[in-house]
PDB file of N, H, CA, C and O in Angstrom:
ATOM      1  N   UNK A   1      69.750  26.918-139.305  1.00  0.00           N
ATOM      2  CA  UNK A   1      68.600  26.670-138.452  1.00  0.00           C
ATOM      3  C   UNK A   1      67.384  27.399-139.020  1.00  0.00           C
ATOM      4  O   UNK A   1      67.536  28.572-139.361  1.00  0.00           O
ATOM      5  N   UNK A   2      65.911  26.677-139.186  1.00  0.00           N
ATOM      6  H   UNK A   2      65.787  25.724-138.910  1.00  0.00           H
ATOM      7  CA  UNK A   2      65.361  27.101-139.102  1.00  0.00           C
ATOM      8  C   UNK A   2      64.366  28.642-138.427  1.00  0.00           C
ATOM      9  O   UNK A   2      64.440  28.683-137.199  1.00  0.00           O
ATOM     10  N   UNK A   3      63.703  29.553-138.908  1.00  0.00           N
ATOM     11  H   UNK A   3      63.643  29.519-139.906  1.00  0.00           H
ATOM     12  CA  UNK A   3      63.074  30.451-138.283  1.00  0.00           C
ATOM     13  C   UNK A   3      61.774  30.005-137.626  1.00  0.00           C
ATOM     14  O   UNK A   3      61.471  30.194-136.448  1.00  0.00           O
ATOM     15  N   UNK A   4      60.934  29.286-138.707  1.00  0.00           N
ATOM     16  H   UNK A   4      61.180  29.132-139.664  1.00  0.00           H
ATOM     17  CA  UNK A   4      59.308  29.323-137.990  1.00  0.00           C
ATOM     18  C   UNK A   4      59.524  27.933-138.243  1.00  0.00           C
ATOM     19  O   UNK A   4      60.196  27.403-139.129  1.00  0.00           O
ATOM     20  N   UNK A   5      58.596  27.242-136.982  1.00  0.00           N
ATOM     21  H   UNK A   5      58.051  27.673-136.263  1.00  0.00           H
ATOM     22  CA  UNK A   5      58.498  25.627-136.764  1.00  0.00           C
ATOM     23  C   UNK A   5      57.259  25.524-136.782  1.00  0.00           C
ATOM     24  O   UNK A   5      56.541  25.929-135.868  1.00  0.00           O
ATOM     25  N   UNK A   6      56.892  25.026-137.716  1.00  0.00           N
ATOM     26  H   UNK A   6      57.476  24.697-138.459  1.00  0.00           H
ATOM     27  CA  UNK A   6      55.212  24.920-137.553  1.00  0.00           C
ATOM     28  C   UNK A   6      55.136  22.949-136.831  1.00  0.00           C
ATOM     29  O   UNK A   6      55.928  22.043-137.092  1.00  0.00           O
ATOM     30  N   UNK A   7      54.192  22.910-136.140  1.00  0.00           N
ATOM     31  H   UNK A   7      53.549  23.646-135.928  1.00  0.00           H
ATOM     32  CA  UNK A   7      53.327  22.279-135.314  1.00  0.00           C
ATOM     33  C   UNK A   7      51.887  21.733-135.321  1.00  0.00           C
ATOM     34  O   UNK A   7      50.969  22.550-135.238  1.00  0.00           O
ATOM     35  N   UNK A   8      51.716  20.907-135.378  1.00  0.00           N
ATOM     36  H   UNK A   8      52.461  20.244-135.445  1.00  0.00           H
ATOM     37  CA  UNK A   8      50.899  20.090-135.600  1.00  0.00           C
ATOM     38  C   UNK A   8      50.003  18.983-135.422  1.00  0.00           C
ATOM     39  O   UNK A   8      50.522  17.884-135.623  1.00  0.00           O
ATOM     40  N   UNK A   9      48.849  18.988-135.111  1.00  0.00           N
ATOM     41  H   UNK A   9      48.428  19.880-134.948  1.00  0.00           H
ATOM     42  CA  UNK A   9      48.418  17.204-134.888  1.00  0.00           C
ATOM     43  C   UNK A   9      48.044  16.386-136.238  1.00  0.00           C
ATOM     44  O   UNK A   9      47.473  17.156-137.010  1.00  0.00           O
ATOM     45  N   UNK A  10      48.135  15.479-136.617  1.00  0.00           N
ATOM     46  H   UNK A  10      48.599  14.853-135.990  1.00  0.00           H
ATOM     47  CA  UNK A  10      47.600  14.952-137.937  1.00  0.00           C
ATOM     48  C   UNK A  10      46.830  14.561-138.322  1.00  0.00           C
ATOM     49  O   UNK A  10      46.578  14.563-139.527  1.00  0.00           O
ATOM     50  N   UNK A  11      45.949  13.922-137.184  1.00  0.00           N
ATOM     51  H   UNK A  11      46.153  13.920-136.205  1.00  0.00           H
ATOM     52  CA  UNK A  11      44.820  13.479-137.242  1.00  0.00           C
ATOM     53  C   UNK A  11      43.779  14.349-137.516  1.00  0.00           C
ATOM     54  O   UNK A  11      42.806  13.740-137.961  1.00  0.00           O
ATOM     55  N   UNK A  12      43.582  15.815-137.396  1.00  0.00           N
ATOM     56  H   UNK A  12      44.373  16.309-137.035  1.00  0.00           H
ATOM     57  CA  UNK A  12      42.941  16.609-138.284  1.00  0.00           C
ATOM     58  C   UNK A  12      43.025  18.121-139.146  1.00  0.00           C
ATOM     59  O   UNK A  12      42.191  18.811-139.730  1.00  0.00           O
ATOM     60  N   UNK A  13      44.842  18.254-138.825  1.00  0.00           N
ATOM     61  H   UNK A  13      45.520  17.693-138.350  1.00  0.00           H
ATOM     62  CA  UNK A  13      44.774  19.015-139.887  1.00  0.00           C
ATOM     63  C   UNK A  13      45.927  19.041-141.198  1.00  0.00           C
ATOM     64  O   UNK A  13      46.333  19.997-141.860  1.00  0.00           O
ATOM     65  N   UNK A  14      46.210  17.815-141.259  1.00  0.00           N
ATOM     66  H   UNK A  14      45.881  17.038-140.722  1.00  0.00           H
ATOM     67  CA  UNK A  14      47.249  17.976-142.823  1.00  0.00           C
ATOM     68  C   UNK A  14      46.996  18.949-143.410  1.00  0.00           C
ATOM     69  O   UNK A  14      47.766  19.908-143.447  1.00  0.00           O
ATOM     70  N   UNK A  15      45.627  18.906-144.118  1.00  0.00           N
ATOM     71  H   UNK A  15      45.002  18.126-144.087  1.00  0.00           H
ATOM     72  CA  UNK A  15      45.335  19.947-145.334  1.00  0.00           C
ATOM     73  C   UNK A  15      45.557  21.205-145.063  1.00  0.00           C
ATOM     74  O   UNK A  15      46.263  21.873-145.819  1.00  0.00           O
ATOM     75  N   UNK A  16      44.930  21.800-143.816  1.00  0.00           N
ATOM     76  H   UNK A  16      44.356  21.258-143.203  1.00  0.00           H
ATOM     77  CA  UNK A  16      45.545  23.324-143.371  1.00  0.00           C
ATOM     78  C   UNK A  16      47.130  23.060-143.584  1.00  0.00           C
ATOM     79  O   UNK A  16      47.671  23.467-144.612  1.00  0.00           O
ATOM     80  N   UNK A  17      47.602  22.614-142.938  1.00  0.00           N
ATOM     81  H   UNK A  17      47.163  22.284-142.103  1.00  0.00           H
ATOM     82  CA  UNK A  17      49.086  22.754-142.582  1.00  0.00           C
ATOM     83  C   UNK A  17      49.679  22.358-143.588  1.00  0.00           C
ATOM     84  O   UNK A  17      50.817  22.223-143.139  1.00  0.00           O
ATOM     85  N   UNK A  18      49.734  22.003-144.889  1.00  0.00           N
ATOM     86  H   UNK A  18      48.809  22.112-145.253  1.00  0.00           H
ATOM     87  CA  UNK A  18      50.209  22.044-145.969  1.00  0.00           C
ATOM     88  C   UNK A  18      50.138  23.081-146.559  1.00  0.00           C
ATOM     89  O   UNK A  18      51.108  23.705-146.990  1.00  0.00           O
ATOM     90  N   UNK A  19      49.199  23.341-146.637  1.00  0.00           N
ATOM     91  H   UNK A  19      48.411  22.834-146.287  1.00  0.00           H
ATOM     92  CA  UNK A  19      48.355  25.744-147.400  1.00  0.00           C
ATOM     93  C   UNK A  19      49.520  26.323-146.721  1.00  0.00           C
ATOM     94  O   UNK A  19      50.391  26.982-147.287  1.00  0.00           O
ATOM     95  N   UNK A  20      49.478  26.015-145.383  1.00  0.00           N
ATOM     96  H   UNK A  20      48.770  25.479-144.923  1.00  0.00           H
ATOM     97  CA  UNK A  20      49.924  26.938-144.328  1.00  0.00           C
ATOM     98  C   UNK A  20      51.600  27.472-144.885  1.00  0.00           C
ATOM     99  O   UNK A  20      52.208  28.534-145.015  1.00  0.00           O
ATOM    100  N   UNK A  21      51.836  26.067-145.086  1.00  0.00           N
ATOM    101  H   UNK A  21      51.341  25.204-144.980  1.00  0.00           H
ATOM    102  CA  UNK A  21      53.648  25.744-145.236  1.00  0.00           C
ATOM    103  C   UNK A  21      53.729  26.126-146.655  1.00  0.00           C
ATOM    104  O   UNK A  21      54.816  26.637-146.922  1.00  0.00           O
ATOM    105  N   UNK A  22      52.988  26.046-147.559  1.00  0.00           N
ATOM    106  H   UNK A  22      52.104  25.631-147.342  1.00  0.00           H
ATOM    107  CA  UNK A  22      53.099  26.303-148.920  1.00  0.00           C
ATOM    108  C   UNK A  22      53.071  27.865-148.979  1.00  0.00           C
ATOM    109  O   UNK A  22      53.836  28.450-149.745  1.00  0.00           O
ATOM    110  N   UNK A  23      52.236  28.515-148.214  1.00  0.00           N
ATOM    111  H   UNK A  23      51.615  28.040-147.592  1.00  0.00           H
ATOM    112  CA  UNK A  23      52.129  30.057-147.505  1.00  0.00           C
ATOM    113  C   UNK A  23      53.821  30.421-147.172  1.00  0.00           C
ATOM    114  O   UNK A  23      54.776  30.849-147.819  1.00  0.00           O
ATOM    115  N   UNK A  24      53.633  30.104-146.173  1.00  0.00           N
ATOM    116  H   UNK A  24      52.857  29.756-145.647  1.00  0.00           H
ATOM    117  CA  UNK A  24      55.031  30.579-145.662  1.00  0.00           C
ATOM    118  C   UNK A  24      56.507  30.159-146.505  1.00  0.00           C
ATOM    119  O   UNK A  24      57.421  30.835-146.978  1.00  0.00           O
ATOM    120  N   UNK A  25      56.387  29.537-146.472  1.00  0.00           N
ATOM    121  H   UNK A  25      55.644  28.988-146.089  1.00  0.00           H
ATOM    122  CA  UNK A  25      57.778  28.879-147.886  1.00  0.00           C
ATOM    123  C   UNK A  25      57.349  29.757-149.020  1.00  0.00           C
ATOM    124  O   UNK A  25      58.403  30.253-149.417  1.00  0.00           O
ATOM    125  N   UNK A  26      56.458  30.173-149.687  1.00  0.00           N
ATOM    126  H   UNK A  26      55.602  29.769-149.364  1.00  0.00           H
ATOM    127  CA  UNK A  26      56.627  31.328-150.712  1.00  0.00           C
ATOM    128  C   UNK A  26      57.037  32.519-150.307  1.00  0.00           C
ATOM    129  O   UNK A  26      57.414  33.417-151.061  1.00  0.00           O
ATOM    130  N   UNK A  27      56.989  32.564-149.323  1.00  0.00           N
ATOM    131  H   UNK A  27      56.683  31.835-148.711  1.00  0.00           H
ATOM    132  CA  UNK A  27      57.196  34.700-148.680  1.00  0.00           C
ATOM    133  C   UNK A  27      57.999  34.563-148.011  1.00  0.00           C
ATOM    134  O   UNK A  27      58.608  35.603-147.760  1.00  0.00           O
ATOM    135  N   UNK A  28      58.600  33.062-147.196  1.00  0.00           N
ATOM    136  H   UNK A  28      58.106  32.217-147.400  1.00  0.00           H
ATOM    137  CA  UNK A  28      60.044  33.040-146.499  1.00  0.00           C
ATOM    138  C   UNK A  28      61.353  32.662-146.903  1.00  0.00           C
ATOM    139  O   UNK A  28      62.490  32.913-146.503  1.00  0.00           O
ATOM    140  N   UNK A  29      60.788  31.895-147.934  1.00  0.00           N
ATOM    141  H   UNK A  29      59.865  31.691-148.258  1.00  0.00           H
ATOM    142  CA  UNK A  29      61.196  30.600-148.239  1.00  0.00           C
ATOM    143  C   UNK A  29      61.565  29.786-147.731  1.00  0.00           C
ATOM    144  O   UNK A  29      61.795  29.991-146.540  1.00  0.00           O
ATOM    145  N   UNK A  30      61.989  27.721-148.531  1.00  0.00           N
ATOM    146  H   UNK A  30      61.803  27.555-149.499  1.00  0.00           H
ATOM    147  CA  UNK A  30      61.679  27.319-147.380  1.00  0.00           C
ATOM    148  C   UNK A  30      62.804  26.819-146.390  1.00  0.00           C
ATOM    149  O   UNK A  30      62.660  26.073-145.422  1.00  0.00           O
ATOM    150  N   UNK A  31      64.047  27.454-146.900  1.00  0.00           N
ATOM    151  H   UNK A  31      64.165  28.060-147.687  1.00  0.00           H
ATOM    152  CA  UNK A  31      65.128  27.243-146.237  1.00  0.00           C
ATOM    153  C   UNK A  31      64.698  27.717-144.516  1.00  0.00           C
ATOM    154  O   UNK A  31      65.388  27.366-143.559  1.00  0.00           O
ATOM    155  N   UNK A  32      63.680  28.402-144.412  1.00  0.00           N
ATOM    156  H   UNK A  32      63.119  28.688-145.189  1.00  0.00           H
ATOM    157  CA  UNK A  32      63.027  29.183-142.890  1.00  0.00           C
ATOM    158  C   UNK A  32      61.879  28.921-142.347  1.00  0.00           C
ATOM    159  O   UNK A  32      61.379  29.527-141.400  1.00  0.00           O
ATOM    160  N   UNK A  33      61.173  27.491-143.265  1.00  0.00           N
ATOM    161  H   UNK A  33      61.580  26.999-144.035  1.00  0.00           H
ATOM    162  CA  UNK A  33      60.257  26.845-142.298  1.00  0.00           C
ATOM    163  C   UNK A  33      60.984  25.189-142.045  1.00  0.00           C
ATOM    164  O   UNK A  33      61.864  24.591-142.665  1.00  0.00           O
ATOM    165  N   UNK A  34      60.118  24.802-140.794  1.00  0.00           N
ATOM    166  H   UNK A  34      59.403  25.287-140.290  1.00  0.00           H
ATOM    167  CA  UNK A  34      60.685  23.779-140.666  1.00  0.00           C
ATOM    168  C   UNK A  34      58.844  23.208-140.674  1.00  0.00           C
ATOM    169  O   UNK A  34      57.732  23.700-140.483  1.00  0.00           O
ATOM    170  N   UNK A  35      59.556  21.675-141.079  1.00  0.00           N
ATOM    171  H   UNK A  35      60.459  21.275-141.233  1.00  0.00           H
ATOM    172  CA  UNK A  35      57.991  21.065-140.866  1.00  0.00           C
ATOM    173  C   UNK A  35      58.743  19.547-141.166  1.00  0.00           C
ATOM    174  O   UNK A  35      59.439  19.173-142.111  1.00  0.00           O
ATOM    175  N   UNK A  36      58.379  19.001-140.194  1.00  0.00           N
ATOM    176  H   UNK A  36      57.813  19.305-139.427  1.00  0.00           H
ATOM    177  CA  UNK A  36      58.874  17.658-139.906  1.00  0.00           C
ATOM    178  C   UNK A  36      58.983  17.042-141.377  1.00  0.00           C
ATOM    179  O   UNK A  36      60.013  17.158-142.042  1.00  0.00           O
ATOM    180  N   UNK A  37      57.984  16.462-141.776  1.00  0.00           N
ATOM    181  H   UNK A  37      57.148  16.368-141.236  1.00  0.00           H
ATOM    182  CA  UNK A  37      57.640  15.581-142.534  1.00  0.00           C
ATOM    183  C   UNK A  37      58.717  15.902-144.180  1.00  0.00           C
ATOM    184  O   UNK A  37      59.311  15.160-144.963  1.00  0.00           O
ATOM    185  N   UNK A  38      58.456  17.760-144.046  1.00  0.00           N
ATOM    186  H   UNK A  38      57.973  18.363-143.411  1.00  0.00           H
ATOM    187  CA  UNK A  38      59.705  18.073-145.100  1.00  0.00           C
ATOM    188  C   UNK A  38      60.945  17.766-144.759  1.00  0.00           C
ATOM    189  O   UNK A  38      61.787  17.443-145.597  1.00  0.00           O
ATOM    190  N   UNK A  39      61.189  17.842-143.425  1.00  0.00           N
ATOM    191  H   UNK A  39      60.505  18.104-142.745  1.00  0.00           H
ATOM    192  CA  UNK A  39      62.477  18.227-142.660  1.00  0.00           C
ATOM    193  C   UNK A  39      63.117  17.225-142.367  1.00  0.00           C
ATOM    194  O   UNK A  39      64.338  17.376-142.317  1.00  0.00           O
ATOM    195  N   UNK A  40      62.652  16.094-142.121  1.00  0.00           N
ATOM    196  H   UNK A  40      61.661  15.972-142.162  1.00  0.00           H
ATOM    197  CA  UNK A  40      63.184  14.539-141.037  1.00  0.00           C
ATOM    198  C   UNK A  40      63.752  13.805-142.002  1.00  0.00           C
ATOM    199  O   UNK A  40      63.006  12.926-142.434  1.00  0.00           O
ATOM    200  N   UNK A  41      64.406  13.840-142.303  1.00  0.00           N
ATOM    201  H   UNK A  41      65.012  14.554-141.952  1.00  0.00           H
ATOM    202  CA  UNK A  41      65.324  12.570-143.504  1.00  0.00           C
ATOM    203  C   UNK A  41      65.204  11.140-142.856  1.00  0.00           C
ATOM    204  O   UNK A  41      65.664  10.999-141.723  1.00  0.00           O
ATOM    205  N   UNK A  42      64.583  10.004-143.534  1.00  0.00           N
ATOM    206  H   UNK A  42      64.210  10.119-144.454  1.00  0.00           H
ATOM    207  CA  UNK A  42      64.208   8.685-142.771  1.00  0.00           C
ATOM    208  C   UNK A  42      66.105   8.650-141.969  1.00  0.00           C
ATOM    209  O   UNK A  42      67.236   9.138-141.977  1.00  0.00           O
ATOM    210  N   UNK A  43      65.060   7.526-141.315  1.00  0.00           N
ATOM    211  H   UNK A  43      64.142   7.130-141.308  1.00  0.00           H
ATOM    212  CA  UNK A  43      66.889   6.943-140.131  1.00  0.00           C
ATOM    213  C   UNK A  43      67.309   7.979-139.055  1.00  0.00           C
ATOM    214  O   UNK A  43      67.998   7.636-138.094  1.00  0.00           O
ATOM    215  N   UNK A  44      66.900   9.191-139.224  1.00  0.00           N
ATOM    216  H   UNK A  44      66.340   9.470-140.005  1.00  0.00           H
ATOM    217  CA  UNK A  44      66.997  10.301-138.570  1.00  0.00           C
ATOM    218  C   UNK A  44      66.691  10.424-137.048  1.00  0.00           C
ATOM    219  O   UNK A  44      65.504  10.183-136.830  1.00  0.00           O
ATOM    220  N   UNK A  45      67.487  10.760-135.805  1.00  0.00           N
ATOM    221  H   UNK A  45      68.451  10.955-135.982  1.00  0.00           H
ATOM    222  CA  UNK A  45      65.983  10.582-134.646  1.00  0.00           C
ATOM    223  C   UNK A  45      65.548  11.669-134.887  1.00  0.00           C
ATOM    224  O   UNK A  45      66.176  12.711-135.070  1.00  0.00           O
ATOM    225  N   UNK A  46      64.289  11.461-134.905  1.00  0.00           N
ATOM    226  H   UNK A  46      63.778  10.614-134.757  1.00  0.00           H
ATOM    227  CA  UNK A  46      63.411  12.484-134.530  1.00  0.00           C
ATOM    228  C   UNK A  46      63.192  13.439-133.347  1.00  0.00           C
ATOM    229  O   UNK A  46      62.655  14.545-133.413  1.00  0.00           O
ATOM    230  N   UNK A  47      63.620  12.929-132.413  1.00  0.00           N
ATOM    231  H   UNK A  47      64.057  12.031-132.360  1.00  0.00           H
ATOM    232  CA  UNK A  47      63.377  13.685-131.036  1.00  0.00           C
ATOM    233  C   UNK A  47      64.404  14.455-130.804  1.00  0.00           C
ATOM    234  O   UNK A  47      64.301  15.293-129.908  1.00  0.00           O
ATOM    235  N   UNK A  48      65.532  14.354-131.502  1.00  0.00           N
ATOM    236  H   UNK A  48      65.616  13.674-132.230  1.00  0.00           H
ATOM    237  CA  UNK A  48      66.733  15.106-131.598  1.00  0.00           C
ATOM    238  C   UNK A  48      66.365  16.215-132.771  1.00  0.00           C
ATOM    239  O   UNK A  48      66.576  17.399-132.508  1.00  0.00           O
ATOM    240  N   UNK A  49      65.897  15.907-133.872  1.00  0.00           N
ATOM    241  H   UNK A  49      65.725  14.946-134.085  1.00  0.00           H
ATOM    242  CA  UNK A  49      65.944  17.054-134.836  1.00  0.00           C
ATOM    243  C   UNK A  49      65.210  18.214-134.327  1.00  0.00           C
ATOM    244  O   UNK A  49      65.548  19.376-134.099  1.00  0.00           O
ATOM    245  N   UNK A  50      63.312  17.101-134.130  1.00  0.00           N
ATOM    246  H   UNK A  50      63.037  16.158-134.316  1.00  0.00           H
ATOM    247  CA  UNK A  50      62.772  18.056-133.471  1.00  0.00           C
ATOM    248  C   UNK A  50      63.466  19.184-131.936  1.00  0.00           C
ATOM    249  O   UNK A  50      63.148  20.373-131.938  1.00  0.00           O
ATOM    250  N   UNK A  51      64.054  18.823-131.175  1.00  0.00           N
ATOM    251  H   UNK A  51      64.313  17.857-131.173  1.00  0.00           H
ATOM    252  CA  UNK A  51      64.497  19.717-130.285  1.00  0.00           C
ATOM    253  C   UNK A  51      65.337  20.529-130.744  1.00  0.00           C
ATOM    254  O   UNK A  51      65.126  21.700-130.431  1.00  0.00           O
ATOM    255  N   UNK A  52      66.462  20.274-131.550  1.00  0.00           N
ATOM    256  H   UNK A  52      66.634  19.322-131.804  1.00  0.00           H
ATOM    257  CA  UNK A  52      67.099  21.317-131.882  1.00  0.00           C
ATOM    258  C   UNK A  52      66.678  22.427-132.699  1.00  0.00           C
ATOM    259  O   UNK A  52      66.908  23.622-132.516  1.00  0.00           O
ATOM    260  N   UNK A  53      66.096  21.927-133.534  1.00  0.00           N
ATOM    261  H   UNK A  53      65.909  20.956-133.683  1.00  0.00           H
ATOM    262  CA  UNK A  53      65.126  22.918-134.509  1.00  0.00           C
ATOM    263  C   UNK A  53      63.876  23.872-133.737  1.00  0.00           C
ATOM    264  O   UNK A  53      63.343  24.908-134.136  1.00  0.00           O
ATOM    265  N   UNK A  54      63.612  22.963-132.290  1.00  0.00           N
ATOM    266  H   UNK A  54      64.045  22.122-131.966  1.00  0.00           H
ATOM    267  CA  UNK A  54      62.438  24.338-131.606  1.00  0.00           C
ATOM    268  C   UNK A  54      63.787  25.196-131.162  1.00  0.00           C
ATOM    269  O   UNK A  54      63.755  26.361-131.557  1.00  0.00           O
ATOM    270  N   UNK A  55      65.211  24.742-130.252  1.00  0.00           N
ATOM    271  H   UNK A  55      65.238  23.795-129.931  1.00  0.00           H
ATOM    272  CA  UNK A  55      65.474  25.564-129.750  1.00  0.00           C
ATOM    273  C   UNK A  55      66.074  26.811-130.278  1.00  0.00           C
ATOM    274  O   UNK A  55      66.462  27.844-129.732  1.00  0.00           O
ATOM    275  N   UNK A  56      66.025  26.326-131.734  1.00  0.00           N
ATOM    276  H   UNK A  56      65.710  25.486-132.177  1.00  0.00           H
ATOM    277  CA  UNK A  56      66.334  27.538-132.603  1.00  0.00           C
ATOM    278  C   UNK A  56      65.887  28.971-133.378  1.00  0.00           C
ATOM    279  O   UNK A  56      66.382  30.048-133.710  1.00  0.00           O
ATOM    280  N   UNK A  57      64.526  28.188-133.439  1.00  0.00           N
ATOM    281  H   UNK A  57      64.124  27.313-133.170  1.00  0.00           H
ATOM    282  CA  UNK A  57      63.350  28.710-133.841  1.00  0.00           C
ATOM    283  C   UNK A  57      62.957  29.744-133.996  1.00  0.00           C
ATOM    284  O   UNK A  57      64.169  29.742-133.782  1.00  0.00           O
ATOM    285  N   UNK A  58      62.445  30.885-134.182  1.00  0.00           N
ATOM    286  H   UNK A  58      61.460  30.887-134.356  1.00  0.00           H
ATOM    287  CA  UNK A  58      62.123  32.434-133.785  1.00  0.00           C
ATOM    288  C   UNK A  58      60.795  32.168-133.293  1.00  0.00           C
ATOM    289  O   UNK A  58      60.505  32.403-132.120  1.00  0.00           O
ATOM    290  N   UNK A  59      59.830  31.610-134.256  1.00  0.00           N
ATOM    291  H   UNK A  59      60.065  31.418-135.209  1.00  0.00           H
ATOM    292  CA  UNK A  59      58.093  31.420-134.207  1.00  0.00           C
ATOM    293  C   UNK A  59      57.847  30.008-133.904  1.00  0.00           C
ATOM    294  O   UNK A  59      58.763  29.247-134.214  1.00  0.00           O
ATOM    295  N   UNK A  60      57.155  29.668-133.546  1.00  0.00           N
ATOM    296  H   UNK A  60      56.411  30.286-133.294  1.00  0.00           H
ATOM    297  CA  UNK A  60      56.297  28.425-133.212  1.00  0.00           C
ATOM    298  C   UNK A  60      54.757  28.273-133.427  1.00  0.00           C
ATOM    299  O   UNK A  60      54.191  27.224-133.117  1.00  0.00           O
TER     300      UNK A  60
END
């Protein structure tokens, strides 16, 4: 399970939140961030990954 779940809207901040994740995946690595778009393997539900992965979470 993931540690930190980063969160997001897309419509205006990809570019932060890519720095952000590229940030944290160097000093955590990224076996300890979660971020959908890395994280969601197509075919996947989503509403399931996402929940299990917040309820695991440390940070948000």
């Amino acid at each position: 399970m993931k540690k930190a779940f980063i969160s997001y809207r897309r419509s205006d901040s990809p570019g932060y939140v890519r720095a952000l994740y590229e940030r944290l995946t160097q000093h955590f690595g990224r076996s300890q961030i979660f971020m959908d778009v890395d994280d969601i393997q197509l075919g996947r539900d989503f509403v399931d990954i996402l929940d299990n992965n917040l309820k695991g979470c440390a940070v948000m």
